[in-house]
Structures are given as structure tokens and as C-alpha cells.
N, C-alpha and C positions, 0 to 999 in steps of 0.2 A: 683315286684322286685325278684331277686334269692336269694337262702339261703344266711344268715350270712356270709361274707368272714372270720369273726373271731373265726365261729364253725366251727369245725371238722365236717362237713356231713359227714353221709357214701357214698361211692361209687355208692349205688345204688338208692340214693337221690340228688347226687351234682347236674345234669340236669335239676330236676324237678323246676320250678319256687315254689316259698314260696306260692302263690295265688293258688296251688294247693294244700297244703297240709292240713291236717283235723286242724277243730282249735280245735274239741270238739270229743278225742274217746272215746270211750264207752266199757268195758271188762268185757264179761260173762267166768269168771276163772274156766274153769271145768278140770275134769281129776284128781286132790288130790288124790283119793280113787285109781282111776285106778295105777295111778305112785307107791301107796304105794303097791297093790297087785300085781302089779309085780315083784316086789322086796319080795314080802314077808314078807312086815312090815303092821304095824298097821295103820288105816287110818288117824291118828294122826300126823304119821312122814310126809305123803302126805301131810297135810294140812303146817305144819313147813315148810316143801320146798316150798312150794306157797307162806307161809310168805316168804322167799327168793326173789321170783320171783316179786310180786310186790315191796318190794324196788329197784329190780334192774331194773323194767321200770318205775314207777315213777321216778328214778333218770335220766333213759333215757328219758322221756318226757320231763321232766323239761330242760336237758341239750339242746336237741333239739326247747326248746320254745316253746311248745303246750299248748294253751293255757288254755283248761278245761282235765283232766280226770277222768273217772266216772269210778269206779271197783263195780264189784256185789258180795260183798263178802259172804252173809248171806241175804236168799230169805222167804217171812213169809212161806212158805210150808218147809222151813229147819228143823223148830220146832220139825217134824215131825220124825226126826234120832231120834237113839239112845240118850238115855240121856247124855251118857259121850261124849260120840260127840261133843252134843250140848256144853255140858259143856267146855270141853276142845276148842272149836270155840271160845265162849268167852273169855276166860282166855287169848286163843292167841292174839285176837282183842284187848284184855285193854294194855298186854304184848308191843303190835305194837308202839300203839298210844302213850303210855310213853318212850318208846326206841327210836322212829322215829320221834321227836317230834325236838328235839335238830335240827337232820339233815334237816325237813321239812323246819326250821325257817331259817338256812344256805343256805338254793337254793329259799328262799323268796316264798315260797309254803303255799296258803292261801287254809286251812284244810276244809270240811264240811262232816257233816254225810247226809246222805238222808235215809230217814223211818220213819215206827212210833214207836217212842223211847218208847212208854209206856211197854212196854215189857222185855225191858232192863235192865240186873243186874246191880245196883248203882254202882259200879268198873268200868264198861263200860262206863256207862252216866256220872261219874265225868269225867274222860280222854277224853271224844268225847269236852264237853265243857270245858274243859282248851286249849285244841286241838284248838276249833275253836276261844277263847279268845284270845289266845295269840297271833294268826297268819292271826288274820282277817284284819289286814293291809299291809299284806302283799302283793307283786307286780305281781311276778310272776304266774307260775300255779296254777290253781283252782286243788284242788285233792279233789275229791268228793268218799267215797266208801258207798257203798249200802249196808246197812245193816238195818236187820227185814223191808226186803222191796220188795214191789209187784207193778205193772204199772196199775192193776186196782184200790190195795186199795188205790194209791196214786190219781187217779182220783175221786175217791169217798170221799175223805178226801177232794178234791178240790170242790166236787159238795157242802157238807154239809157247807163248810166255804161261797162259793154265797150265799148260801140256808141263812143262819145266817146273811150276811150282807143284802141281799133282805129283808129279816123280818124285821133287823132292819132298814129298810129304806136309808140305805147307797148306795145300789143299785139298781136302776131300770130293768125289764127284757130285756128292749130293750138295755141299756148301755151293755150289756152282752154280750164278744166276744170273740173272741181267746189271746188275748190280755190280758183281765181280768183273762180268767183260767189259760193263763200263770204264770200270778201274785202269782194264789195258790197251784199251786207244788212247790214240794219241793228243784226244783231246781231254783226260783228262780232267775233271771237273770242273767242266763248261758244262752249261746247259745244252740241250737239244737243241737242233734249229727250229726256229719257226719259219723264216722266210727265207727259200732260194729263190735271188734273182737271177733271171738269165738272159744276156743282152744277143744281139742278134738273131733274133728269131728263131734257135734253135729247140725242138720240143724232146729234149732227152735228158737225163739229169747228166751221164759219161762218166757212170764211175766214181760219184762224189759225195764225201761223208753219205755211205751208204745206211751205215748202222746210226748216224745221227738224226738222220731225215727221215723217220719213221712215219710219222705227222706233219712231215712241213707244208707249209701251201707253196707254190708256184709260181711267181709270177713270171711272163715271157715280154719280155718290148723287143720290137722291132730295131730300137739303138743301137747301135754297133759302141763298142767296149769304149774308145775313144771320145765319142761323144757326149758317152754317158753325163749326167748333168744331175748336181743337186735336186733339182726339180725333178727328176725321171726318180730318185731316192724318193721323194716327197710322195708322189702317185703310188711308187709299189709299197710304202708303208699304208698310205688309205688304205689300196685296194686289199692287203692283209687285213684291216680292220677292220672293212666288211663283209668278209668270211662268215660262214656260221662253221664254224672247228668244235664238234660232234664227239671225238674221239671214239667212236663207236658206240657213243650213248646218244642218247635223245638228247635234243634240245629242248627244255622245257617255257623257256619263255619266246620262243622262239623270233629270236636275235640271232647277233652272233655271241659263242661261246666268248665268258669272262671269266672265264675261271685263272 
């Protein structure tokens, strides 16, 4: 089917059939530090306009009906900045999830944290779980953000939970497939990604939803996180759309994959 005749598409989407478009993106948010040192401010104020920048594409995703998206807000090698950094990260994060929360619930936006919370300053971890309480019945988009989160330790968190149902006799090694370790990340039945974007120029995925991003395609813009703009959303769904995505088969009509 084509997009919605009751949403607004942009212009450089109305073409594309919906059976094209990503149901599940994925966003490595970089550049804060760079946007704020150009400017001449503190890597603080960078990170404040990125808070900007993701409600203004969550609000674009949701408007558009996408059905999952995954942001990388805070990586376990984050730990690693400066303390007030780290601190201030925090404070913006609990800051989000209580101000965003009202609006989340208004575009029917069903919340999740992904990582491992044990790290987590209780301010944060009260807010993530009223967050995903209140809006877990919710219809709409999945918004999933990554935070104290890595794409190995989240497989090794999935290995030790087999590990622990094997022992306890729940599961056999032969029941054991892709299917079951699905079961035990943290995402949980969401789909796979289709589209990482990644702002600032960088050409590495860093550790992110490793086991989800089997198949994703890639998009790279030169945009630093801050700037990021609906429109820069619009070009990396095209440029997804004119993929040919193979999965390791032919392309027979050769397009791009519609499957």
C-alpha cells in the first residue's frame, strides 16, 4: 500500500510505497560535544540541544508511524567521561523522561529503556519505570533509548540467562536457537533494525544493538546530533528505500527488496 492519504508525507517520501519504509530505526546520536565546541560552549549545552533533537524525531517518527525506534543515548564505555558529564547526562535523562512523558502518552508512544540498569542513579531508574508503566499499553510507536548499554554485554547477559535456564532444566542445548536468544535481549519483541542512522560523520556502528543489526543498512550524514532535522529523517528513510536488501538471496526483479 502507499503512505497514509491522511498524513502529511514529505515530498521526498509521498512515491515511496509504505512496504518500503524502515519499521524499526535505530540512532547512534553523536556530535553534542562537537555542536557545543563550535560554538564555544560547554559540552553540556551540546548535549541540551540533542535533548531538543530527539523530541523533535521521536515526534517525527511517531507522526510518520514508524513502528520501533531505538536511540543510543548513553554507551557502558560513557562511564568513562568526565564526572560532571557523566553527571549532568543523568540528570538530563531523569529531566526528559519526566517532561516527555505527558507528550509520549498523547502520540500513544509505548516507552522502553534498554541496558543494564544496575548502574543507574535511583532518579533515573524511578522515571525509566514509571515511563514504561504507564505507557505500556500503549499503540503506537515503540521508543526504545539505549542507555548504560553495550551490544556485547547485552549478548552476554543473554548468554548467562540460557546458561541459568539450561541448569535449571528449562532448557535443553538442542531447543537453543536464534529464536530463544532473541527471547533474551533486551529488546524483546521488537523487530530487527532496518535502518542505523548515524550523525556526525562517523563510519563505525560502536557497539550497538549488535545481535539486532544483522541486515541493517547504514546511513552516515555529515549532521552533527544537534542539528539533526526532520528533513535529514526524510533523506535517510529515501535513501533506505532505494536499497536493494538481498539478504543473501538474489534479487529477482531487480529493484529494491519488498519483501
Amino acid at each position: 500500500m502507499s503512505a497514509d492519504e491522511d498524513m502529511d508525507v514529505p515530498e521526498v517520501l509521498a512515491k515511496i510505497p509504505r512496504r518500503r519504509w524502515p519499521r524499526h530505526i535505530a540512532v547512534i546520536m553523536d556530535g553534542n560535544g562537537r555542536w557545543a565546541g563550535l560554538r564555544g560552549q560547554p559540552r553540556v549545552m551540546g548535549h541540551r540541544q540533542g535533548a531538543e533533537a530527539v523530541q523533535r524525531i521521536v515526534e517525527e517518527c511517531a507522526r510518520l508511524q514508524v513502528s520501533c525506534l531505538t536511540l543510543y543515548a548513553f554507551s557502558n564505555e560513557n562511564w568513562q567521561r568526565p564526572a560532571d558529564e557523566v553527571e549532568a547526562l543523568m540528570a538530563l535523562y531523569e529531566d526528559y523522561l519526566r517532561q516527555e512523558r505527558p507528550r509520549l502518552l498523547a502520540q500513544q508512544i509505548r516507552f522502553r529503556n534498554i541496558g543494564r540498569r544496575s548502574d543507574l542513579p535511583q532518579g533515573v531508574l524511578r522515571e525509566i519505570e514509571e515511563s514504561e508503566r504507564v505507557s505500556a499499553e500503549m499503540k503506537g510507536m515503540t521508543l526504545s533509548l539505549a542507555v548504560n548499554y553495550g551490544g556485547r554485554q547485552e549478548i552476554v547477559d543473554a548468554a548467562r540467562e540460557v546458561a541459568r535456564q539450561a541448569a535449571a532444566g528449562r532448557l535443553s542445548p538442542e531447543s537453543i536457537d536464534e529464536h530463544v536468544l532473541d527471547d533474551m535481549m533486551y529488546t524483546k519483541g521488537l523487530p530487527d533494525v532496518d535502518l542505523i542512522i548515524r550523525t556526525a560523520g562517523e563510519m563505525r556502528i560502536s557497539n550497538f544493538l549488535l545481535w539486532q543489526s544483522w541486515y541493517a543498512e547504514l546511513h552516515v550524514t555529515q549532521v552533527l546530533w544537534p542539528d539533526f532535522s526532520a528533513s535529514d529523517l526524510h533523506l535517510a528513510i529515501a535513501d533506505y528505500a532505494g536499497r536493494r536488501r538481498r539478504f543473501g538471496g538474489l534479487d529477482k526483479e531487480g529493484g529494491p527488496h519488498e519483501a
